[in-house]
N, C-alpha and C positions, 0 to 999 in steps of 0.2 A: 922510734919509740917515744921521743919526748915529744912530739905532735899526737902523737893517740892519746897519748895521756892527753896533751890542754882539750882536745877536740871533747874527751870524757867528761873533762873537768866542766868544757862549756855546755855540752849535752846536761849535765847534772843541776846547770844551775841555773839552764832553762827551765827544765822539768820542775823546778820547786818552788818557781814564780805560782802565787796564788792565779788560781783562773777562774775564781770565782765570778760567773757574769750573770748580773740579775739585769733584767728589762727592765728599764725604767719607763712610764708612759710621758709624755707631754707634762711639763710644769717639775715635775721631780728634777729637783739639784741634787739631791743624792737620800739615802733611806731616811735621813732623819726631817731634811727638808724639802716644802714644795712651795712655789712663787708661779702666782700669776700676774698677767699686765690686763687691765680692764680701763675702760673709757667710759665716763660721765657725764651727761650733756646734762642741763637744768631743766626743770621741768619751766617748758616759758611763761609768763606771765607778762601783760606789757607794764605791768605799774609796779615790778619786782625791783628795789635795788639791786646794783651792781653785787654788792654784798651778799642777799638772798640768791641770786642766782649761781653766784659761786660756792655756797652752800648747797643749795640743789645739787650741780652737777657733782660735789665731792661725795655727796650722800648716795648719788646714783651709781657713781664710779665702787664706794664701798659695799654697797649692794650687791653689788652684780659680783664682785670678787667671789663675797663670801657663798653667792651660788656657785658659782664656778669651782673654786674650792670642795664645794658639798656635792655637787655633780663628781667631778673625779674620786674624793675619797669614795663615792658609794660603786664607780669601777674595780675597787681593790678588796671592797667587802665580800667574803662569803655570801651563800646567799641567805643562808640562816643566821645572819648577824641581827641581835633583838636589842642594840642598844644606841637605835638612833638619836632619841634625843640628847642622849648624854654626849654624841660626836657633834649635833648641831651644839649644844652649849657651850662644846671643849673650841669648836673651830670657831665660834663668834666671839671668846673670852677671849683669845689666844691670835688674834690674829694682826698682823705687826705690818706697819705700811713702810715700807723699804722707800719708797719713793712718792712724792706726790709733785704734782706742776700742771697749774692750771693754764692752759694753753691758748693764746688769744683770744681771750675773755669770752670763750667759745665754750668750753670743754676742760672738763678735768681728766689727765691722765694718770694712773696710780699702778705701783706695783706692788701687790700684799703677799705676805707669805704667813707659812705656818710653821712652827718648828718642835717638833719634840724625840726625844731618843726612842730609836726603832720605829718610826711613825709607820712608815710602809711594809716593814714586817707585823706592825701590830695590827695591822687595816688587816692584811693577808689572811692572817690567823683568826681574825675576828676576836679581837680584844677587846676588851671594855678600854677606852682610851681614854683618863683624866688627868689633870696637872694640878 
């Protein structure tokens, strides 16, 4: 009798584990945040300093993030979502560089994210999304 009981006890407390599974896509670290890794090369010039070209490719490498970024949020939009520009202004004001290293004097490598509470429930539902 005192094994059906634990076996109950432990059936019960299986069952009350949240089983909440939401899909995350590519770049999602969890509903509020999302991070991508994007690469920057310079745009070449032969008379460019060292300086300028390492500019270049960080300015390439920040580009291309915050497309990539605006590519994905617009997978999690409705399709009647009317409030693009205000998500391109939210995600170009709001977007934070976790990492940057510019990689023999080659290339800039950068990892950007975005963060705000319930980001990918508010995408979902087609929120008006500002900070």
């Amino acid at each position: 009798m005192r094994y059906f009981i634990i076996i109950l006890l432990f059936i019960y407390s299986c069952s009350s584990v949240n089983t909440k599974t939401e899909s995350l896509n590519n770049g999602w670290i969890n509903e509020n945040k999302f991070s991508i890794n994007s690469i920057g090369y310079p745009n070449t010039d032969n008379n460019a300093t060292s300086e300028e070209n390492k500019n270049s490719a960080y300015n390439a490498a920040l580009s291309l993030s915050i497309v990539k970024i605006e590519n994905a949020f617009a997978k999690e939009l409705p399709e009647n979502y009317k409030y693009y520009d205000d998500l391109k202004s939210f995600i170009s004001n709001n977007v934070k560089i976790e990492h940057a290293n510019y990689v023999d004097n080659r290339y800039y490598n950068i990892i950007a994210s975005v963060e705000h509470d319930n980001l990918l429930d508010s995408l979902r539902k087609g929120k008006k999304i500002t900070k």
